[in-house]
C-alpha positions in Angstrom: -20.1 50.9 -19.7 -18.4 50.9 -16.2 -15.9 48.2 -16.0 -17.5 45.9 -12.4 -15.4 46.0 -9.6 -13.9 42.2 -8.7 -16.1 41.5 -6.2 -19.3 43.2 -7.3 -22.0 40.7 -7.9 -20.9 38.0 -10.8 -23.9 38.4 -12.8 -27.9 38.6 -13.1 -28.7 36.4 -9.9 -31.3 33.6 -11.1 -34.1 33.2 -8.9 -37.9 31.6 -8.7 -39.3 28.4 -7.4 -37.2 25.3 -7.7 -37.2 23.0 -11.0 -35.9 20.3 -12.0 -32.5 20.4 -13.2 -30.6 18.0 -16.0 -27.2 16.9 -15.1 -26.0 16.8 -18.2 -25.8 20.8 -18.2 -24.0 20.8 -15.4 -20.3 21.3 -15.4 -18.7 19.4 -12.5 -15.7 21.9 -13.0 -17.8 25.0 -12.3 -18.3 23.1 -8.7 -14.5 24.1 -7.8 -15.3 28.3 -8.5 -18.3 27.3 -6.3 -16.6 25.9 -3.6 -13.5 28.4 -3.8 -16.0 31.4 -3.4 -17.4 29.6 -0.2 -13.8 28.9 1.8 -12.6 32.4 0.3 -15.8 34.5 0.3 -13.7 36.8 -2.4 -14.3 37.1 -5.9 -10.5 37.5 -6.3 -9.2 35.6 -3.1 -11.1 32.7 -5.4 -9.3 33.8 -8.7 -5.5 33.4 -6.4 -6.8 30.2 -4.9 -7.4 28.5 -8.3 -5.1 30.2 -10.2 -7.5 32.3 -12.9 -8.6 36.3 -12.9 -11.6 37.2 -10.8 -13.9 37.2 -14.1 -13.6 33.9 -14.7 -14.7 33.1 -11.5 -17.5 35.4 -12.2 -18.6 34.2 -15.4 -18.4 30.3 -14.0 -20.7 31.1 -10.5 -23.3 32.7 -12.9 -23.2 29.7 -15.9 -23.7 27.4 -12.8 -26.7 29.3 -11.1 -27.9 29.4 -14.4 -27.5 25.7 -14.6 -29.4 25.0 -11.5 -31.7 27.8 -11.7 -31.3 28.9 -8.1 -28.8 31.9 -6.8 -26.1 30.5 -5.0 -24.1 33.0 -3.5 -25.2 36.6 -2.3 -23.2 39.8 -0.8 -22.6 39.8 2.7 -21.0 41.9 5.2 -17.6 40.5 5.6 -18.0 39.4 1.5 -20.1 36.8 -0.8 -21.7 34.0 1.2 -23.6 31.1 0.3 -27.1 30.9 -0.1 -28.9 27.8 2.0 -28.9 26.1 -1.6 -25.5 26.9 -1.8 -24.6 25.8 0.9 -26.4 22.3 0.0 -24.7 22.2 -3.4 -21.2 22.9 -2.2 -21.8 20.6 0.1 -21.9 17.7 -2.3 -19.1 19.4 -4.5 -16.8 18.5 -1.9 -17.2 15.3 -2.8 -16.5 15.5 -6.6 -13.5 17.9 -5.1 -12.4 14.7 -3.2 -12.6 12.1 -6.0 -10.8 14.3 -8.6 -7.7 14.7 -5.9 -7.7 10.6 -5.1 -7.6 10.2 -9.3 -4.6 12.7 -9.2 -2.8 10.4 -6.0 -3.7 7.4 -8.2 -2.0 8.6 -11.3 1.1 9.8 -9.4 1.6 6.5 -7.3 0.6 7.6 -4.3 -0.7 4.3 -2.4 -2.2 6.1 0.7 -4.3 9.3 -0.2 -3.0 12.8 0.2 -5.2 15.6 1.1 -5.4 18.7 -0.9 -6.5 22.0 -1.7 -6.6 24.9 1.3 -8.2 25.4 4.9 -8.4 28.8 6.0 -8.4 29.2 10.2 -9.4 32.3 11.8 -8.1 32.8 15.5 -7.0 35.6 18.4 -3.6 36.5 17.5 -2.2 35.2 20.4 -3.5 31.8 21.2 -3.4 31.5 17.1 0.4 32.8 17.3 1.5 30.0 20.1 -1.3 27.1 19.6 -2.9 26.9 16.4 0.1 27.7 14.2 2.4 24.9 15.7 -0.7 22.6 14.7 -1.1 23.9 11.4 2.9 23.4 10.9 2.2 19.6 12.0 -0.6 19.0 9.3 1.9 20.3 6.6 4.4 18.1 8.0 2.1 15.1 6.8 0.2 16.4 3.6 2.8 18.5 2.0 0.4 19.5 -0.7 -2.1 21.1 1.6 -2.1 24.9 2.1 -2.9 26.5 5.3 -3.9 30.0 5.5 -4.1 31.5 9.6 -6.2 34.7 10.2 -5.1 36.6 13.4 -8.3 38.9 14.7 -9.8 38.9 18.4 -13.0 39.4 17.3 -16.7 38.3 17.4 -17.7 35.7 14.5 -19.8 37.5 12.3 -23.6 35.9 12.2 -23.4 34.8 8.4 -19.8 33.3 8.9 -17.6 33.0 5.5 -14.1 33.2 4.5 -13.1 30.3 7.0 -13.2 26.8 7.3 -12.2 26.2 10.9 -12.8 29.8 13.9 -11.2 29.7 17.0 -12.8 32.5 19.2 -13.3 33.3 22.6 -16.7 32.7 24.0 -19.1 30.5 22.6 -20.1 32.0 19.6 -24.3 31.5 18.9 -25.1 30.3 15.1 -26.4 27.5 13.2 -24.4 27.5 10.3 -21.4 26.8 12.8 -20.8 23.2 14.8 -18.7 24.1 17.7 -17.1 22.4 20.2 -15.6 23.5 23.5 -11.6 23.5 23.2 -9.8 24.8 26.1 -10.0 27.2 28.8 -6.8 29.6 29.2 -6.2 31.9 32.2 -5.3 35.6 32.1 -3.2 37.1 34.8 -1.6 40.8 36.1 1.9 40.9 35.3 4.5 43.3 35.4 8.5 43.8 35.1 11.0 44.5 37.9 11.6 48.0 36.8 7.9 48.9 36.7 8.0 47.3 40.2 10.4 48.9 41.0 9.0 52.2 40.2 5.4 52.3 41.1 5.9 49.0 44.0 3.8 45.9 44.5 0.2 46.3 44.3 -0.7 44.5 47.4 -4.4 44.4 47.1 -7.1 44.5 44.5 -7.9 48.2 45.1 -4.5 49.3 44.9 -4.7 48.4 41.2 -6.5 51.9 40.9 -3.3 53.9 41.6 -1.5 51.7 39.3 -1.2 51.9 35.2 -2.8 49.2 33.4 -2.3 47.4 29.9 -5.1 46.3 28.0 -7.5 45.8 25.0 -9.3 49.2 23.8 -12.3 49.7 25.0 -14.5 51.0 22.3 -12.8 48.7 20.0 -13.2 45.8 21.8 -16.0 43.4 20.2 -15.4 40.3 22.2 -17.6 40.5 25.4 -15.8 37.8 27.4 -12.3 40.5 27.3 -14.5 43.4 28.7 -12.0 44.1 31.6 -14.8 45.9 33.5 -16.2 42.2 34.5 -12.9 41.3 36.1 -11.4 44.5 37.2 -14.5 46.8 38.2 -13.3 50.4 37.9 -10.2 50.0 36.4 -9.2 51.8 33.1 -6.3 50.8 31.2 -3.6 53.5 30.6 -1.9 51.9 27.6 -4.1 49.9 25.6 -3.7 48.1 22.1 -5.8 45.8 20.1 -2.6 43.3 19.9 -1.6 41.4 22.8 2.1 41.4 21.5 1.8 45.2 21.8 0.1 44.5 25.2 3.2 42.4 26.1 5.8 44.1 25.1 4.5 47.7 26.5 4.1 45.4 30.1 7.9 44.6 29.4 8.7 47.9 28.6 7.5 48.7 32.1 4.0 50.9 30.2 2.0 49.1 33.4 0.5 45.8 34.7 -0.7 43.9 32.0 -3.7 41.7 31.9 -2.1 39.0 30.0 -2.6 34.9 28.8 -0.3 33.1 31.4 1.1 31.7 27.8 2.6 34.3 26.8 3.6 36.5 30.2 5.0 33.2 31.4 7.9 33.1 28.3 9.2 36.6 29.5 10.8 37.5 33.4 7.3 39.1 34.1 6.7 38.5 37.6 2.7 37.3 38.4 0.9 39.7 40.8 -2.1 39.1 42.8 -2.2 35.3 41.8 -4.8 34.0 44.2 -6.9 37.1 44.0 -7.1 37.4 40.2 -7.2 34.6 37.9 -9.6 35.0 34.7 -10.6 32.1 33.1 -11.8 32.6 29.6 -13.0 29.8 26.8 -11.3 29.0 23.9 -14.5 27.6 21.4 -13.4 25.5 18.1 -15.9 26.5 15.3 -16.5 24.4 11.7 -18.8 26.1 8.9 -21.3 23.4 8.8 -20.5 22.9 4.9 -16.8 22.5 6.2 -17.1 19.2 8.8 -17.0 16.4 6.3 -14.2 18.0 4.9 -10.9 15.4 5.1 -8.8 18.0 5.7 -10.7 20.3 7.8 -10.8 17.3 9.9 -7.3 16.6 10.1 -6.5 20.2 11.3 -9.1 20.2 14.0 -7.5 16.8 15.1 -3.8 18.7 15.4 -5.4 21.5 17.2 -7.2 19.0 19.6 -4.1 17.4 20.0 -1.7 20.8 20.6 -4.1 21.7 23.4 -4.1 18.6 25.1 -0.1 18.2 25.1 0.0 21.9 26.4 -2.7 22.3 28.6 -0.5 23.2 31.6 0.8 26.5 29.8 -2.6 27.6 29.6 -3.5 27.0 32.9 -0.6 27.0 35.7 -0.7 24.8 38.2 
C-alpha cells in the first residue's frame, strides 16, 4: 500500500448530522493536535510545533473527529483549515490550552502567569522587517517562553485564511473569519541616488517620469491591488522590478532608477526624495486576527506591541 504523504488527509473524514457526544471519550490532549493544525495549517509544521512525527498528529485529528462525530479539518489551498465546527471546538480548546499552561506556572512558582505556546504573524516584508519585528522582539522580552514565528509575503490574504494567528496586509482585506482593525497608513515616495541623478538629472515634473527608469513591484506578479503602480503613476512601467522591496531599495541605491519606495525605508539611506508635493501615496496598513485567534492571551499581547510600535513611530511612516 502507498505510504500517505504528511499532509494528505489524516484519515476517513467522519461526517452526518450532529449527535450527541459523551465527554468521557474525549481526550482533552487530542485538543492541542487540534489546535496546532489550526495556527500551523501543516500536518508536519504541527508535528515540529509539538514536538511528535506528522502521523501522530494524524492519527490524534482522526480519534478526535471520531470522538465528536463531526470532520474538523479539511484541505485547503494554502493547507488544512478548520471546518466551522472546528473552528467552534478549537475555540474552546484554547481554553483547556490556557489552564494546562497556568497549572505548569503554578508548579514552577511563577506568581504572575506567563504566556505560552506560539503566534504565527504574516506581514509585507518591509513594514514586517522595520515594524512588526521590533514588536515581536518586545513580547519576547516579557514572556520568554513564548515563540514567535514572522512570515514576510506582500500578498493578498487568502479567502479561507490559515497558518496565522495575527496578518498584517495592505488594504482592507474582505472576510468573515478575520476581525480586522485599521492600523496605520504609511506613505510611498520617488527616490533616487546622486549618481543616478547625476546621470539621467532631476525629473522636474510628473511627465518627465516617462523618460526616466523606474523601480518597482512586478506586474504580473503583483496580487495586492492597492501596489498596482498604474493608479499612481498612469503610464509608467518599471524598468527594474522585484517582488522584494529590499531588492527595490538596494537596485534604487545602486542607481537601477527612481524607486517607488516606503518613506521608512528610503529615508535610512542618502536617497534624495523627488517630486514630494506632487507624489505622495498613501496606502493602509490593516491588522487581521483569525476569529478563533482573538481571545487568545497571547495573540492579544502581540497586537498590543504592534499597536504600540506604530504609535511611537508614526512619524517615520508618514513625514512631516
Amino acid at each position: 500500500m502507498r505510504p500517505r504523504s504528511p499532509d494528505e488527509s489524516p484519515g476517513p473524514q467522519p461526517a452526518g448530522p450532529h449527535r450527541a457526544v459523551d465527554p468521557r471519550k474525549l481526550r482533552a490532549d487530542d485538543l492541542r493536535y487540534l489546535l496546532a493544525v489550526a495556527r500551523t495549517g501543516r500536518l508536519v509544521a504541527a508535528a515540529d510545533a509539538l514536538g511528535v512525527d506528522h502521523t501522530t498528529v494524524s492519527r490524534r485529528i482522526t480519534a478526535l473527529e471520531k470522538s465528536v462525530g463531526q470532520r474538523l479539518i479539511e484541505r485547503g489551498r494554502d493547507g488544512w483549515t478548520l471546518t466551522d465546527t472546528g473552528r467552534a471546538v478549537s475555540e474552546n480548546a484554547r481554553a483547556i490550552e490556557e489552564a494546562l499552561n497556568r497549572v505548569a506556572d503554578t508548579v514552577a512558582g511563577q506568581d504572575s502567569p506567563s504566556l505560552h505556546g506560539t503566534v504565527r504573524v504574516t506581514a509585507p516584508d518591509g513594514f514586517g522587517t522595520a515594524f512588526v519585528t521590533p514588536a515581536l522582539v518586545q513580547v519576547r522580552r516579557r514572556h520568554p517562553q513564548l515563540q514567535v514565528e514572522l512570515i514576510t509575503a506582500t500578498r493578498q490574504l487568502a479567502l479561507r485564511p490559515t497558518g496565522f494567528d495575527l496578518a498584517l496586509v495592505i488594504g482592507v482585506p474582505s472576510s468573515s473569519r478575520l476581525v480586522t482593525e485599521h492600523l496605520t497608513e504609511y506613505t510611498l515616495g520617488l527616490y533616487a541616488c546622486d549618481d543616478y541623478l547625476a546621470r539621467h538629472g532631476r525629473p522636474r515634473t510628473v511627465a518627465e517620469l516617462r523618460d526616466h527608469a523606474l523601480v518597482f513591484y512586478i506586474e504580473s506578479m503583483l496580487q495586492v491591488g492597492d501596489l498596482d503602480i498604474e493608479r499612481h503613476l498612469p503610464g509608467a512601467a518599471p524598468a527594474f522590478s522585484s517582488t522584494n522591496v529590499f531588492a527595490q531599495l538596494e537596485a534604487t541605491c545602486q542607481g537601477a532608477g527612481i524607486g517607488v519606495l516606503p518613506a521608512f525605508l528610503a529615508q535610512r539611506t542618502q536617497l534624495r526624495r523627488l517630486l514630494a508635493d506632487e507624489i505622495d501615496i498613501r496606502l493602509p496598513i490593516t491588522l487581521a486576527v483569525r476569529r478563533e485567534a482573538v481571545t487568545h492571551p497571547a495573540v492579544r499581547a502581540v497586537w498590543t506591541a504592534l499597536r504600540q510600535e506604530v504609535a511611537e513611530r508614526s512619524a517615520e511612516l508618514i513625514p512631516g
